[in-house]
C-alpha positions as CSV (number, residue, x, y, z in Angstrom):
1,X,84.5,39.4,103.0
2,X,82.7,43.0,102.9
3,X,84.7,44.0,99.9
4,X,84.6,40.5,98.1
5,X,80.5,41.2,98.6
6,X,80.8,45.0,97.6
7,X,82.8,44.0,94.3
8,X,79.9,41.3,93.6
9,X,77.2,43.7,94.5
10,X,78.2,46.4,92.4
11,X,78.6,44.6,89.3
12,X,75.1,42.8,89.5
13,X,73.7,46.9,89.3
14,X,72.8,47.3,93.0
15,X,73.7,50.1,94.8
16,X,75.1,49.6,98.4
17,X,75.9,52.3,100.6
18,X,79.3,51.1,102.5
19,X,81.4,53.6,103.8
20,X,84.6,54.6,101.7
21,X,87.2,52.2,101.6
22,X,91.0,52.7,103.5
23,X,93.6,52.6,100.9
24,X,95.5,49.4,102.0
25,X,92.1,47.8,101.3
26,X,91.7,49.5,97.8
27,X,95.3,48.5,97.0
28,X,94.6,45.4,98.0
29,X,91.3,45.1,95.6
30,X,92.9,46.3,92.5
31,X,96.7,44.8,92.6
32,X,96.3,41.3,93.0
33,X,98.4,39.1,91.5
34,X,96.9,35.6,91.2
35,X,93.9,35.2,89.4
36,X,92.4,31.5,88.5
37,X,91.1,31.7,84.8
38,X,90.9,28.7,83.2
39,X,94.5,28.5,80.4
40,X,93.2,27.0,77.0
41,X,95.9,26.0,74.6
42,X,93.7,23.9,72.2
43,X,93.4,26.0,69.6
44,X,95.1,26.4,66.4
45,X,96.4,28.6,64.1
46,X,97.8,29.3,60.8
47,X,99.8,32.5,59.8
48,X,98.3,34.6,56.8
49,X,100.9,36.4,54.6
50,X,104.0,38.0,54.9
51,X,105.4,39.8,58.7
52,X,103.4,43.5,59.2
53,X,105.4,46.3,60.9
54,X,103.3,46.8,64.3
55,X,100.2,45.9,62.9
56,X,97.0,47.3,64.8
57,X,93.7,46.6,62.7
58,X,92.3,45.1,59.9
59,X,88.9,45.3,57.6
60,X,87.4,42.4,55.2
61,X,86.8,43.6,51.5
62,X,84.0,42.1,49.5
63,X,86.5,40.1,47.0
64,X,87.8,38.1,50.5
65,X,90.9,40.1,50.9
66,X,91.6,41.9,54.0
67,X,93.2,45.2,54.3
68,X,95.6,45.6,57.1
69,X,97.0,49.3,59.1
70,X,100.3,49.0,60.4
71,X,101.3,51.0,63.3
72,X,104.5,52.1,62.4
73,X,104.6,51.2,59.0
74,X,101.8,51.6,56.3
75,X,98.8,50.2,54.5
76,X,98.3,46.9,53.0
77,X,96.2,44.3,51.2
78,X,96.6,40.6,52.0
79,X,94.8,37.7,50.0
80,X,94.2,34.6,51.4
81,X,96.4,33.1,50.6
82,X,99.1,35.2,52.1
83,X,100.2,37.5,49.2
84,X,100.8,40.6,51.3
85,X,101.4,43.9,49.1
86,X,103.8,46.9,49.7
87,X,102.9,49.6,51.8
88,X,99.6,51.3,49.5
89,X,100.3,54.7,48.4
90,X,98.0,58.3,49.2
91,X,98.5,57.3,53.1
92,X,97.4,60.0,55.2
93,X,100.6,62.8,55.7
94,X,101.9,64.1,59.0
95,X,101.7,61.0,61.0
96,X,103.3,60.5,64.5
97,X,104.6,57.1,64.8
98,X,106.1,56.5,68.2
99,X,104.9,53.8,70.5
100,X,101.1,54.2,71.1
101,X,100.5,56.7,68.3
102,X,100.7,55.7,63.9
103,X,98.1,54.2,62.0
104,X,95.2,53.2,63.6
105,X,92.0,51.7,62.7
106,X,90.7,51.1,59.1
107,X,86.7,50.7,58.4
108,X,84.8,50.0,55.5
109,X,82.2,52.6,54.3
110,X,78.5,50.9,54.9
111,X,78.3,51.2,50.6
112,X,82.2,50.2,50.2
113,X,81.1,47.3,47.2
114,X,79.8,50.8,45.2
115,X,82.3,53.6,46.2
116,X,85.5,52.0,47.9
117,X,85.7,54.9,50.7
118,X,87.8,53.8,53.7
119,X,88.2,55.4,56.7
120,X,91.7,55.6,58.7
121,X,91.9,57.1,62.2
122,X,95.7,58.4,62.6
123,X,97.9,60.3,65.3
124,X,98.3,63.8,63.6
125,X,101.4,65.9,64.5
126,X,104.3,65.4,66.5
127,X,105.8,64.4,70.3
128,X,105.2,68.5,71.2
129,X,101.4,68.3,69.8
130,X,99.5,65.7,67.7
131,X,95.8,64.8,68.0
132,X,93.6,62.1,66.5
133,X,92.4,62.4,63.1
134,X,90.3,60.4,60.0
135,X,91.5,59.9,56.6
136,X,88.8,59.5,54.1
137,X,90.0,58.1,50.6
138,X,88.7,55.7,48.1
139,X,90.5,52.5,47.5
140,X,91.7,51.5,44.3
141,X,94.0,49.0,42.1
142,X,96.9,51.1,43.0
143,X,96.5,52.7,46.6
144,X,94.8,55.4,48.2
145,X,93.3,58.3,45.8
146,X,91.1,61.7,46.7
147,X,92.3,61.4,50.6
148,X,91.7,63.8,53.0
149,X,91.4,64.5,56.8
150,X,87.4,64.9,57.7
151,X,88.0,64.9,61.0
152,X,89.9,66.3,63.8
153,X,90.1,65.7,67.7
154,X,89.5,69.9,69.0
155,X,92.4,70.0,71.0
156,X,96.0,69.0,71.0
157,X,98.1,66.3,73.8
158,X,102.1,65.9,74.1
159,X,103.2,62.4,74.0
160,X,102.2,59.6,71.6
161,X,100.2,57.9,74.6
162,X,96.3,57.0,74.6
163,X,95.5,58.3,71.1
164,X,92.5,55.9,71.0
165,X,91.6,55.6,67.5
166,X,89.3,53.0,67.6
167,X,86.3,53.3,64.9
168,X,82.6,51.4,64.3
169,X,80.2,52.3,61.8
170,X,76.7,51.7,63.2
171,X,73.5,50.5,61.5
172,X,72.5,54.1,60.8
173,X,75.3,54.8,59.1
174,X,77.1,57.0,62.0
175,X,80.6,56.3,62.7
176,X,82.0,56.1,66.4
177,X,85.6,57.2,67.2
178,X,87.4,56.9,70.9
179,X,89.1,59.2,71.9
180,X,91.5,58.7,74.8
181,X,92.9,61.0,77.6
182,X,96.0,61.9,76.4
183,X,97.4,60.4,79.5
184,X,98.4,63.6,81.7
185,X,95.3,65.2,80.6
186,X,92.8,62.7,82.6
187,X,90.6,65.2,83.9
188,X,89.5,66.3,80.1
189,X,87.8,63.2,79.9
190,X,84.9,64.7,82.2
191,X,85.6,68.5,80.4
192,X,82.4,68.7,78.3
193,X,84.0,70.8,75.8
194,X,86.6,68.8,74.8
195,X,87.1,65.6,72.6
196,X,89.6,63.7,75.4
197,X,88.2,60.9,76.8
198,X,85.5,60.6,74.8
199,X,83.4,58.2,72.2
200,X,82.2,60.9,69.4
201,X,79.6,59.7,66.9
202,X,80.1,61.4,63.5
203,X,78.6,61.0,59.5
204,X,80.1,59.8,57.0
205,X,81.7,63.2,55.8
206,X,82.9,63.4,59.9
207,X,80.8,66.4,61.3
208,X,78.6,65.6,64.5
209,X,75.5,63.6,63.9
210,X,72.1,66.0,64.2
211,X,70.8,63.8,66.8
212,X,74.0,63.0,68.9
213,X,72.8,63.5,72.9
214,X,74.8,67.0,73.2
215,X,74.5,68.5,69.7
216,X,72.3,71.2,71.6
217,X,73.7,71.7,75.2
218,X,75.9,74.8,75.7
219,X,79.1,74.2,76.5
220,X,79.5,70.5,75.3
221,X,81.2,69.8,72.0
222,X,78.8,68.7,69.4
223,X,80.3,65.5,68.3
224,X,80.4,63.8,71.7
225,X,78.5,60.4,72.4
226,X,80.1,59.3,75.6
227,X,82.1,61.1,77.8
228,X,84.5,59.5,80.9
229,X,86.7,57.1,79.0
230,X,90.4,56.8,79.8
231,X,91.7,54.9,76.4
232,X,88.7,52.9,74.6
233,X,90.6,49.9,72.6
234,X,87.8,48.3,71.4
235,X,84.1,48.9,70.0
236,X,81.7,46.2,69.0
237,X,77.9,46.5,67.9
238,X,76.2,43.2,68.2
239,X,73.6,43.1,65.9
240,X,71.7,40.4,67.5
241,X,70.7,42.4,70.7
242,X,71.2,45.9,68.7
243,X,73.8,46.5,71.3
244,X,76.9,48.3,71.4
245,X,80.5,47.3,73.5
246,X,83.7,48.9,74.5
247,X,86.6,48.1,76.5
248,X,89.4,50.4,77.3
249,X,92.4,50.4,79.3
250,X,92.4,51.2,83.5
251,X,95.6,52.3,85.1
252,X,97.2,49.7,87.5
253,X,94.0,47.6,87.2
254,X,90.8,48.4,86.6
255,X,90.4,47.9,82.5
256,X,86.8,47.8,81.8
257,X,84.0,46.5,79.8
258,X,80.6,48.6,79.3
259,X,77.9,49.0,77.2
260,X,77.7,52.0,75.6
261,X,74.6,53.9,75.7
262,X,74.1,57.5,74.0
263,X,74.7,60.5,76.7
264,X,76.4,58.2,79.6
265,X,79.1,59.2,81.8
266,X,81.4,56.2,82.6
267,X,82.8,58.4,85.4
268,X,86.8,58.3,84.4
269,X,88.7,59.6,86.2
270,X,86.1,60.5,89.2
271,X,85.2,56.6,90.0
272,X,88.0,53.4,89.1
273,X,88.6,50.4,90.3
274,X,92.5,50.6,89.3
275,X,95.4,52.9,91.2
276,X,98.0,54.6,89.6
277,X,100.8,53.4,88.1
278,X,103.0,54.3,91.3
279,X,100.2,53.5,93.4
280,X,98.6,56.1,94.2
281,X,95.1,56.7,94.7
282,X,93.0,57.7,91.0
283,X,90.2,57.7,93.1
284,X,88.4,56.6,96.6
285,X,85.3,55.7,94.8
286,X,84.5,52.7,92.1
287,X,81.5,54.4,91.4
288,X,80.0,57.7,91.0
289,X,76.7,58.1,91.5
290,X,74.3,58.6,88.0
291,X,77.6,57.4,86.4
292,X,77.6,54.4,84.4
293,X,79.6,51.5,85.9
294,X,81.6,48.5,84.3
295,X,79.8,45.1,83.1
296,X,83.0,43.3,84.2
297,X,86.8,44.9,84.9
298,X,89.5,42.9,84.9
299,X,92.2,42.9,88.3
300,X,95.5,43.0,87.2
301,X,95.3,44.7,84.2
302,X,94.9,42.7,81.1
303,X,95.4,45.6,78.6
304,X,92.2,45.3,76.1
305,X,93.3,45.6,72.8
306,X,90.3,44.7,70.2
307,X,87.0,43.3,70.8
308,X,84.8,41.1,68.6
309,X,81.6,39.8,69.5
310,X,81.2,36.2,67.9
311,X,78.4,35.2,65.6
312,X,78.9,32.5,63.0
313,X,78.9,28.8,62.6
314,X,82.7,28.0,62.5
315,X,82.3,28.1,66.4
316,X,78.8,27.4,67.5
317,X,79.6,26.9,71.0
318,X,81.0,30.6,71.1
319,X,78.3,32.3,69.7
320,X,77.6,35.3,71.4
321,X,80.5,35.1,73.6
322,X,83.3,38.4,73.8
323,X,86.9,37.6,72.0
324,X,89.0,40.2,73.5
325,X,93.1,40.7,72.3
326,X,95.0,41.1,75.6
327,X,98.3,42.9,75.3
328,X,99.7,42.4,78.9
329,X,98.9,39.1,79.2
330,X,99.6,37.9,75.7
331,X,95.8,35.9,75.5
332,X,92.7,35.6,73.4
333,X,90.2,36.4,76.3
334,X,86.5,34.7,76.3
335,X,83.9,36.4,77.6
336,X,80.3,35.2,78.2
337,X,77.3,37.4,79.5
338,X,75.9,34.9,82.2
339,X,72.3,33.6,81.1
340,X,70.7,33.6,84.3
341,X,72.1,36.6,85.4
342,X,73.4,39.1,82.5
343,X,76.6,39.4,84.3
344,X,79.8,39.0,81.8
345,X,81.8,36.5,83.2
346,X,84.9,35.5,82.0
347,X,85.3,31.7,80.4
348,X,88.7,31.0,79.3
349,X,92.3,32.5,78.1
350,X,93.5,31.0,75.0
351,X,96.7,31.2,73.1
352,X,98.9,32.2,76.3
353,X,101.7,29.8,74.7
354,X,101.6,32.0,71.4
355,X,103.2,34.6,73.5
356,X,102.6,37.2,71.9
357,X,100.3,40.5,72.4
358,X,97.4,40.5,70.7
359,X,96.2,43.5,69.1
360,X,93.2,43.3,67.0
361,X,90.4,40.5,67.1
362,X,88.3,40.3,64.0
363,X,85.3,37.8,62.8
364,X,85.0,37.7,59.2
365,X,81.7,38.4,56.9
366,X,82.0,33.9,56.8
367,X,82.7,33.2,60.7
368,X,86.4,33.0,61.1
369,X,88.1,34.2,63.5
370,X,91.5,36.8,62.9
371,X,94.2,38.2,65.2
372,X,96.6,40.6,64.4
373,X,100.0,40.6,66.9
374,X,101.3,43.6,68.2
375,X,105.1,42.7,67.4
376,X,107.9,44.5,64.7
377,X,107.4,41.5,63.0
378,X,103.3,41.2,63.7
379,X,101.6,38.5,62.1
380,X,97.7,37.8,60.5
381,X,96.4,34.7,62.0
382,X,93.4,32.6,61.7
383,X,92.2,30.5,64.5
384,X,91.3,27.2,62.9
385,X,88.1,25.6,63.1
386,X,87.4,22.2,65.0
387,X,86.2,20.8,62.4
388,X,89.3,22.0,60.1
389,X,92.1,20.9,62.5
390,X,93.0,17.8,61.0
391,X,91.5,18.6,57.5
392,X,93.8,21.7,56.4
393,X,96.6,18.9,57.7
394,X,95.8,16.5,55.2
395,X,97.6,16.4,51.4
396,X,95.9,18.6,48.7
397,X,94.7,15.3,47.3
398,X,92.7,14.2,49.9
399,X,91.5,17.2,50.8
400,X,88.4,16.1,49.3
401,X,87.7,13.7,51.5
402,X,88.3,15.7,54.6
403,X,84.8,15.9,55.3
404,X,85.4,11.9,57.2
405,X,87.5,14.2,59.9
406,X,86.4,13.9,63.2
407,X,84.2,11.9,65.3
408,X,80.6,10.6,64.4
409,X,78.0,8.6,66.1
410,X,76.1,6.2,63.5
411,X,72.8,3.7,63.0
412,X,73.6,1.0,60.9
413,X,70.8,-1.9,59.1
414,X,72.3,-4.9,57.6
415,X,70.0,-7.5,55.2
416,X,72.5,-10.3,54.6
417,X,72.3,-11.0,50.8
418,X,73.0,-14.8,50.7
419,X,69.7,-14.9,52.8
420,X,67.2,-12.4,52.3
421,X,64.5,-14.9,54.7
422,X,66.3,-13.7,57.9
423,X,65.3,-10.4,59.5
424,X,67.5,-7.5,59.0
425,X,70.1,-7.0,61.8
426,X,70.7,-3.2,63.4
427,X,73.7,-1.9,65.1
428,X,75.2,1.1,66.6
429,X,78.4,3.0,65.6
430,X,81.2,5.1,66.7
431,X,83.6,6.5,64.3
432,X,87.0,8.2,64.4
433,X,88.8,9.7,61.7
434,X,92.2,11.1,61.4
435,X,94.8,11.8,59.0
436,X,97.5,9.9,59.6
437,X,101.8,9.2,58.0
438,X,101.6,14.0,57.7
439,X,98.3,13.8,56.3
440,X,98.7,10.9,53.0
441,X,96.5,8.6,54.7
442,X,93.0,8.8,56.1
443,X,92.4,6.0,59.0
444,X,88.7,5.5,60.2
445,X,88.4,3.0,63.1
446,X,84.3,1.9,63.7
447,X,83.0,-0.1,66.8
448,X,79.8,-1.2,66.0
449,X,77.4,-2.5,68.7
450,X,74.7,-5.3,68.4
451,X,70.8,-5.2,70.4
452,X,72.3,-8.3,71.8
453,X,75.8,-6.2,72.8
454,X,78.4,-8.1,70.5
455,X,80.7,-5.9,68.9
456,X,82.9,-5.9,65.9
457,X,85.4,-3.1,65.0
458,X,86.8,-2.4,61.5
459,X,89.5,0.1,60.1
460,X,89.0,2.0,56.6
461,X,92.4,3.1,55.2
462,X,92.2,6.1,52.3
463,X,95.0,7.7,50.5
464,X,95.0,9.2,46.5
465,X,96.3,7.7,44.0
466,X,99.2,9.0,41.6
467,X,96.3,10.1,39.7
468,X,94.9,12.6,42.3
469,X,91.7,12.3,41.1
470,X,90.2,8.5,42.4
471,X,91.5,7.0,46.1
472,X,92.4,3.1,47.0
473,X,91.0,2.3,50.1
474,X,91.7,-0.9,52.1
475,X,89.1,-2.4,55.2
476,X,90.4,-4.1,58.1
477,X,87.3,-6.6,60.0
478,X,88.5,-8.3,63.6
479,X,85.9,-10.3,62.1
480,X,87.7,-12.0,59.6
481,X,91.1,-12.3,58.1
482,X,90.2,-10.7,54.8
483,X,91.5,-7.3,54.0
484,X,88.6,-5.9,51.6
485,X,90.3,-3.2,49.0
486,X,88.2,-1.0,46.9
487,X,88.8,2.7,44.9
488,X,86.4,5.7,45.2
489,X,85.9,8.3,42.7
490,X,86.9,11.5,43.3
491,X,82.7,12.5,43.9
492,X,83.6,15.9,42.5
493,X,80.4,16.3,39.7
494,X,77.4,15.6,42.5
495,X,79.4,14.9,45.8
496,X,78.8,11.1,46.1
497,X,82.2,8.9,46.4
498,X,81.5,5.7,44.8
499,X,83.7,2.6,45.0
500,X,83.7,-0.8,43.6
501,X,84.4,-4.4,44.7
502,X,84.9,-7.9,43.5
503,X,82.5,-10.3,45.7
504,X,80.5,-13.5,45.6
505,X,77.1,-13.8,46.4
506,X,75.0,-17.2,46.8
507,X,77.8,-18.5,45.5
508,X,77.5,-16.6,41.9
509,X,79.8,-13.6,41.0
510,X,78.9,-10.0,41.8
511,X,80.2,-6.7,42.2
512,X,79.7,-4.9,45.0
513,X,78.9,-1.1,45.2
514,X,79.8,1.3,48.1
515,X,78.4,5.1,48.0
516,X,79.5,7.5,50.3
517,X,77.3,10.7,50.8
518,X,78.1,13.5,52.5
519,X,75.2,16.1,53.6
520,X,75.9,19.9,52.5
521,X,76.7,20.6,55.7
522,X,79.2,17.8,56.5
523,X,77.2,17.0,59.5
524,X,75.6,13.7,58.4
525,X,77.0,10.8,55.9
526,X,74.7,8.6,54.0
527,X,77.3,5.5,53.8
528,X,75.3,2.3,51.2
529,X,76.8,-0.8,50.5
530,X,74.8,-2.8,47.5
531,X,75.7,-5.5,45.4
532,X,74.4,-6.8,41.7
533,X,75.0,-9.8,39.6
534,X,76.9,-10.0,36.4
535,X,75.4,-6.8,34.3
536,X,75.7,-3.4,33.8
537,X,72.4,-2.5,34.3
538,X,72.5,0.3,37.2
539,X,68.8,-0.1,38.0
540,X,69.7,-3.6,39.2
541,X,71.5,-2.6,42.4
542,X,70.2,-4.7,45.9
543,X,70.8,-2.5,49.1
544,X,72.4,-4.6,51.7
545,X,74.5,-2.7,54.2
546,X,72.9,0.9,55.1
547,X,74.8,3.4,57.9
548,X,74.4,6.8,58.3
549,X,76.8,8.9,60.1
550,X,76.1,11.8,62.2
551,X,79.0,14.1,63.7
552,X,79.8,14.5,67.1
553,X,82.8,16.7,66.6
């Protein structure tokens, strides 16, 4: 009980002074096992493009492609739909491709749409000494042209491990880099000299920015942001709280999430809440006094791997909320910063029967949502929107019509034409449509309500004609034997379907007109019903049946 009220203490910023803990009890804190998170596998996906060697990050160009690094292979561009290109030329030379260490992250310069400049951190070198570097080149038709390195990390590391390489432009301009340990070299994280273990904030041409925290203290290296960082594997800025995020990898436990703030210490490898991975002890203490310390730290490891803070309308109930890749546990992970309390709590791990490790977590300029899998034969998915599940199922002909998807709750006033005396009756409405037969048919089934609580239930059938411009569509009523055929239009010059019917009214024949509207936003449905007598005459139309739609899901 003291250390589950230590643990809850510390992360909700207050400061506690209980004695050291015994290392069976640390052990204990940081190598559990068993962790209840909630396991969503509701979401879905669709693969973008040809397989990517070891893929690791991705940027969204202005013309909707996305360019893509590969770990251990190269560059490339990818459309949407799917054409992947070869490896670009005028990639960066000298890189060190072995496990941790290739190509690493890929950002758009802030005036990419008028210059093309990219930026491409690397591993520079080899296994005996290779450090992390930028590329700088301008992206044309053909590849990569006028590259260079403008940046170098100050000192070298053996081994391809914790190269960092993560990168995020800010909203002046500046561009972050992480830098991680270099593994054996954990104590350079807290040398002030040194780039290990460190976030550095650069411009554009990668020498420090004038009014970085340190540019002016002896014996600190210029470029440096944030210091005490093991192996950063993610950066976000969210715009909406003028924010910025990181997560980076613990040992055996311990991976963390923390806001980054100019001149901070985050106290790697003095203060941890993980172990080694023999474990050993990193440290006694989970925090170091005028140290920063974690917003939330995950217990088994999770190994963060990309971060993406959602804003957008494709998922409204997850805006604001933290998508982070996880590499050990093969997940999308949600996070949520608690609105009562600011704590980030975590909400849900999606995707676990994908697995595969997620690497990169992206949210494009229109609100989708991309994941790049660390695999030799990575892939570029998109997580589907709700309200696209069924739709993107449905035949290119009726894709059209795949606004009717999903479930709607409706009001519905009926005038009865053969006797316009009697009051108008009113009724409530719920509505489910799916595609059904892989996607050729459209089947809406409607329960509609009376004041007086009678009910009557219908089924509209849609599919496309050979045509592929106009649809047949056939009712079902449990209130009478009829079946009711019509066609709609295909609604494609203003966006209103129409359809026609034979009918009789007051005993005289008619034609009957059904309109169905959708709003802009798909949200709402104007569906009319109107009939008029022998003519042509448009102006000559008599409302009787009026129901408007609005979407639950």
């Amino acid at each position: 009980m003291r250390l589950e009220i230590q643990l809850m203490l510390i992360l909700s910023g207050i400061s506690i002074p209980f004695p050291t803990l015994a290392q069976s009890e640390r052990e204990e804190a940081v190598a559990i096992d068993q962790i209840e998170i909630p396991s969503n596998e509701s979401l879905s996906l669709e693969q973008i493009g040809a397989p990517l060697a070891r893929p690791w990050s991705l940027a969204f160009l202005p013309d909707g492609r996305m360019v893509v690094t590969e770990k251990h292979g190269g560059i490339r561009l990818i459309s949407p739909d799917g054409k992947t290109s070869a490896p670009l030329k005028g990639e960066p030379p000298n890189i060190f491709r072995k496990s941790d260490s290739g190509l690493l992250d890929i950002v758009l310069d802030p005036d990419f749409a008028a210059n093309n400049i990219v930026y491409i951190a690397f591993a520079e070198g080899d296994e005996a000494a290779n450090r992390t570097a930028i590329w700088k080149a301008r992206l044309d038709k053909t590849g990569l042209e006028e590259g260079r390195v403008i940046f170098r990390v100050n000192e070298p590391k053996k081994g391809p491990s914790h190269p960092g390489g993560r990168m995020l432009f800010l909203p002046d301009n500046t561009l972050l880099l992480s830098i991680g340990d270099g593994y054996d070299l954990a104590e350079k994280a807290q040398d002030n000299a040194s780039h290990l273990g460190k976030i550095l904030r650069l411009t554009r041409d990668g020498s420090p920015a004038p009014d970085n925290p340190f540019i002016r203290r002896p014996g600190f290296a210029p470029e440096i942001f944030t210091l005490g960082h093991r192996n950063i594997q993610g950066l976000a800025y969210d715009q909406n709280t003028d924010t910025i995020w990181s997560h980076e990898h613990g040992p055996r436990g311990g991976d963390e999430v923390n806001q980054v703030q100019a001149g901070q210490n985050y106290a790697w490898p003095r203060a941890t809440f993980g172990i080694d991975y023999d474990g050993t002890i990193v440290s006694e203490r989970n925090h170091e006094q005028g140290m920063g310390r974690p917003h939330f730290f995950w217990s088994p490891s999770i190994a963060p791997s990309g971060l993406a803070i959602y804003r957008g309308d494709k998922f409204p109930n997850w805006d604001g909320h933290f998508l982070v890749g996880g590499l050990a546990n093969r997940a999308l992970i949600q996070l949520e910063i608690g609105r009562q309390t600011g704590l980030l709590v975590e909400r849900g791990r999606w995707l676990q029967g994908l697995k595969a490790r997620i690497r990169d977590v992206r949210v494009s300029p229109d609100g989708q949502i991309y994941l790049l899998t660390d695999e030799d034969k990575g892939r570029l998915l998109r997580v589907i929107p709700e309200a696209e599940k069924d739709t993107v199922s449905l035949n290119n002909s009726l894709r059209p019509l795949g606004f009717l998807i999903g479930q709607w709750t409706g009001e519905t006033v009926l005038t009865r034409a053969d006797n316009t005396n009697q009051p108008p009756s009113r009724s409530s409405a719920r509505t489910h449509c799916a595609p059904k037969l892989q996607g050729s048919y459209i089947v809406c089934k409607t329960r509609f309500t009376n004041d007086n609580g009678k009910f009557r239930s219908i089924e509209m059938h849609v599919h496309a004609k050979a045509d592929g411009e106009s649809y047949d569509a056939l009712v079902f009523n449990s209130n009478s034997p009829i079946q009711s055929p019509f066609s709609l239009n295909s609604g494609q010059k203003d966006g209103v379907f129409t359809g026609y019917m034979s009918a009789t009214v007051n005993d005289q024949p008619a034609r009957e007109r059904i309109t169905i509207k959708p709003s802009q936003d798909g949200a709402e449905i104007e569906y009319i019903e109107s009939y008029q007598y022998d003519t042509d005459r448009e102006d000559k139309w008599t409302e009787t049946f009026n129901w408007q739609w609005k979407k639950v899901r």
